[in-house]
N, C-alpha and C positions, 0 to 999 in steps of 0.2 A: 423237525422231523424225527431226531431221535434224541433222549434225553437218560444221560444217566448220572444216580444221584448218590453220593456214598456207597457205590456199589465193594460189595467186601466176598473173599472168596479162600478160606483156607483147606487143603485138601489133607487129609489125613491126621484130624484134629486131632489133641490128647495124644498123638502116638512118636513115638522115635523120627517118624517121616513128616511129620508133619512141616507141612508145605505154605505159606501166605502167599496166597499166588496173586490176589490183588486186595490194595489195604487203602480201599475209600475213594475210589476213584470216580470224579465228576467228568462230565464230557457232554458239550452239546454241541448239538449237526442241525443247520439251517436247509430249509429242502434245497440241491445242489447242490453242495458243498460236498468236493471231494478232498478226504482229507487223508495224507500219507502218515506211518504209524512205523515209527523206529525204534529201536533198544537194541540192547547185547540180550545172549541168553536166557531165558529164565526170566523176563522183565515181566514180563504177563500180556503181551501181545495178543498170542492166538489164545492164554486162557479168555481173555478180555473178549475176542471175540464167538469165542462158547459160548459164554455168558448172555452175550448178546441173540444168539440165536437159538439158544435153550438146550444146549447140550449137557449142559449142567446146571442145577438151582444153585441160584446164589444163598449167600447166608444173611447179610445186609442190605437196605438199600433198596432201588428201583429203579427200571428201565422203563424210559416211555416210550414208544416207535407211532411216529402217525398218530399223535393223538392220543391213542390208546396205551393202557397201562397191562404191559405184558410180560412183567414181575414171573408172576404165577403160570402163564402159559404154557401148555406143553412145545416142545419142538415141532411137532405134525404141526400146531394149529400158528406156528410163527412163519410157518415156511410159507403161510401164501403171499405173508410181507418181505419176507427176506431172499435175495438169490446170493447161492457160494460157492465160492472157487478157491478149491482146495490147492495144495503144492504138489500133493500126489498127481497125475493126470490120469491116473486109475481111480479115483474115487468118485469122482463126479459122473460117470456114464455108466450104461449097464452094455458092459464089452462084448456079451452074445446076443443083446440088438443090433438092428442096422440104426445107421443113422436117424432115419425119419421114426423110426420106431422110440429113440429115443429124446428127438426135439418132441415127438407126439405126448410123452409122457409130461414131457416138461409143461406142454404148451396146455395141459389138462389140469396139473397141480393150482388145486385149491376151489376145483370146478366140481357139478352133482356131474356123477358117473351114470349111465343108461347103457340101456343094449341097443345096435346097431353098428354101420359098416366102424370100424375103424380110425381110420385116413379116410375123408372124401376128396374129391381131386381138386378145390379150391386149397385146399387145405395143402395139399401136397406141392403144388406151384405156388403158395407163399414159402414153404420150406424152403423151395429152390430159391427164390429171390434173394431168403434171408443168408445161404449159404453162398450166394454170389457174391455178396459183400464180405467174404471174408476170402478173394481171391484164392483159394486154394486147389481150386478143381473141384471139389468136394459134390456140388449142386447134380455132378452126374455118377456120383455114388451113393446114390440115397441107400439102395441094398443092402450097400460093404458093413459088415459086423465092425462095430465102434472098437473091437481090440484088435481089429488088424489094420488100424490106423498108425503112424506115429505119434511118438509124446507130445508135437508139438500140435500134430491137427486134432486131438481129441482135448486135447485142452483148449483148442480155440471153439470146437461142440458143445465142450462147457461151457465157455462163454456164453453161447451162445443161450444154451439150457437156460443158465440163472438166469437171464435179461431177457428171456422171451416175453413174458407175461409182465414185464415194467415195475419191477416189483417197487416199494417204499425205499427198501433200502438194500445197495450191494453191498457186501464180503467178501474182500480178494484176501486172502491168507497167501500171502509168499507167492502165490500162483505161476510166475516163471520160475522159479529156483529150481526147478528139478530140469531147465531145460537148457540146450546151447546156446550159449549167448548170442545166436543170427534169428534161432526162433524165440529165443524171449523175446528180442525185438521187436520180432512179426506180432506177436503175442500184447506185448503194450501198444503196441501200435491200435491193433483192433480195441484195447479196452480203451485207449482214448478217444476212439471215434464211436463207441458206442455211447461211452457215458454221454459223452458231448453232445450227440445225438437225441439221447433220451431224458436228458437233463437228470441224469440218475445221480442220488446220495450214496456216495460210496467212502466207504473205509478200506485202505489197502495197505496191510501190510507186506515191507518191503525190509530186506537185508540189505540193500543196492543206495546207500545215500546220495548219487547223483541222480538216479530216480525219484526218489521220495523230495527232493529238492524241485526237479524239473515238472514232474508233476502234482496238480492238482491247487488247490487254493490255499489250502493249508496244510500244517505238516503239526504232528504230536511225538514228541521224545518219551520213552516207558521207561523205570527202570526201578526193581525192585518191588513190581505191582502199581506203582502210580504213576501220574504223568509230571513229568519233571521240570517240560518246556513245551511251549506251545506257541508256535509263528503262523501269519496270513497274510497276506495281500503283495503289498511292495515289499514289508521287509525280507517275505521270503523269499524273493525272489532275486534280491540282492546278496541270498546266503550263498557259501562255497561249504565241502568237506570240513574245508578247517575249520569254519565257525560252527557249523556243527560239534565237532571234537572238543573244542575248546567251550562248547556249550553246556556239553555233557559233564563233562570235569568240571565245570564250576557249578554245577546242580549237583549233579551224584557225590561230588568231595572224590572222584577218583577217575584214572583213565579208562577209556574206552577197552575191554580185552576181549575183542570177538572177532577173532580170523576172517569169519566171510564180509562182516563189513568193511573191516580195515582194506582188505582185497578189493572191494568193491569199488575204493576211489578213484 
C-alpha cells in the first residue's frame, strides 16, 4: 500500500541551519497494517510524514501509495489518497463551519464540483449516523460552529473528516497530545474502532510508548531521520517501555532524552 525507498530530506542545505531531517529512509506498509512511529525530538517523525503527503518535496528517493508513484505529486492531488490528523485540533476543521458543513467538505474532497443544493437530506442523516458512533452527542449539533466545540470533540470531527471517504492511506501526527488524558482516551478509542472498521492503513505517530506498544501490528523506532528498529506480530506484543528503552540505546549508541516520552510510561 505504501512504499518508500531511500527517501532523503535536508532542510536548509548549504547554510548554518542546515537541517538532515531524513537520511534514506525505506519503509513499507501491507494494505492494513497499522503501524505505530516513535523517536525523541528531532528524529523525523512528522518530517517523514510531510514527505509522505506532500507538504514538502523530497530530495532523494520515492514514494509509492496504492500503486502509484507519487514522488512528484502535488499536496491537492495526494489528498484524495491520504486523510490527517493533525496534534493541533484547530487545524484540521474550518472553526466558522458548522459541523455538517465541514464533514460536507470532507465528504466532497477529491470529487467534480457542480452547482446545486448543498447537503441533500440523505446525505444529512448519513452525517448523523456517522456522528452517532462517536457517542458524543454531536449528531444533534449538526448547526454548532466546529470552534465552539471542545479540543477533544473537534478532534474526534477530524477524525472523522480524514476517514470519511476511506481513504488508501491514514496520518495520525501525535493526534491526542494536545488533549487530557480521559479525552485522549476517548479519542484512541474512536481511532481503533474506525481503523478496525475500515480496514484502514494507517501510520501514527505517537510520544505515548504504551500506546505505540498496545496498538496496531507493528511499531517503527526514528531517530536522527532513519528507522532504527522495526517490530510486528508476536514479538510486539510481548514488548514493555523497558525494551523499548533499552532498544533505543542499543541502535542509537545513546539514552533515550525526551521528557514526554519518559513521562509517558
Amino acid at each position: 500500500m505504501l512504499t518508500l525507498t531511500n527517501v532523503t530530506k535536508t532542510f536548509n542545505a548549504g547554510t548554518v541551519n542546515e537541517k538532515k531531517a531524513l537520511t534514506g529512509v525505506n519503509l513499507h506498509l501491507e494494505p492494513g497494517d497499522f503501524v505505530t512511529v516513535i523517536g525523541g525530538n528531532g528524529a523525523g517523525k512528522s518530517t517523514m510524514l510531510n514527505m509522505i503527503s506532500g507538504v514538502y518535496d523530497i530530495d532523494e528517493g520515492q514514494i509509492t501509495l496504492d500503486g502509484e508513484n507519487i514522488t512528484n505529486r502535488p499536496e491537492y492531488i495526494r489528498a484524495k489518497l491520504i486523510g490527517r490528523v493533525f496534534q493541533d485540533p484547530m487545524k484540521g476543521t474550518a472553526a466558522d463551519m458548522n459541523i455538517e458543513e465541514n464533514l460536507a467538505m470532507a465528504y466532497r474532497r477529491g470529487k467534480v464540483r457542480g452547482l446545486g443544493w448543498g447537503i441533500h437530506g440523505s446525505e444529512r442523516e448519513m452525517y448523523v449516523e456517522t456522528l452517532k458512533g462517536l457517542d458524543l452527542g454531536l449528531e444533534s449539533r449538526l448547526k454548532s460552529k466546529v470552534g465552539l466545540l471542545s479540543g477533544g470533540q473537534r478532534q474526534a470531527v477530524t477524525l472523522l473528516m480524514a476517514t470519511i471517504q476511506r481513504p488508501a492511506l491514514l496520518l495520525l501526527d501525535e493526534h491526542t497530545a494536545a488533549l487530557d488524558p480521559r479525552t485522549a482516551a476517548k479519542v484512541l478509542e474512536l481511532t481503533e474502532k474506525i481503523v478496525e472498521r475500515d480496514k484502514l492503513t494507517t501510520l501514527m505517530v505517537t510520544h505515548n510508548m504504551n500506546d505505540a506498544i498496545r496498538l496496531g501490528n507493528r511499531l517503527i523506532m526514528m531517530n536522527d531521520g532513519n528507522i532504527i528498529f522495526e517490530v510486528g506480530g508476536e514479538e510486539k506484543k510481548k514488548l514493555t517501555v523497558a525494551d523499548l528503552l533499552k532498544k533505543f540505546e542499543m541502535a542509537s549508541g545513546s539514552a533515550l532524552a525526551n521528557d514526554r516520552m519518559l513521562l509517558s510510561k
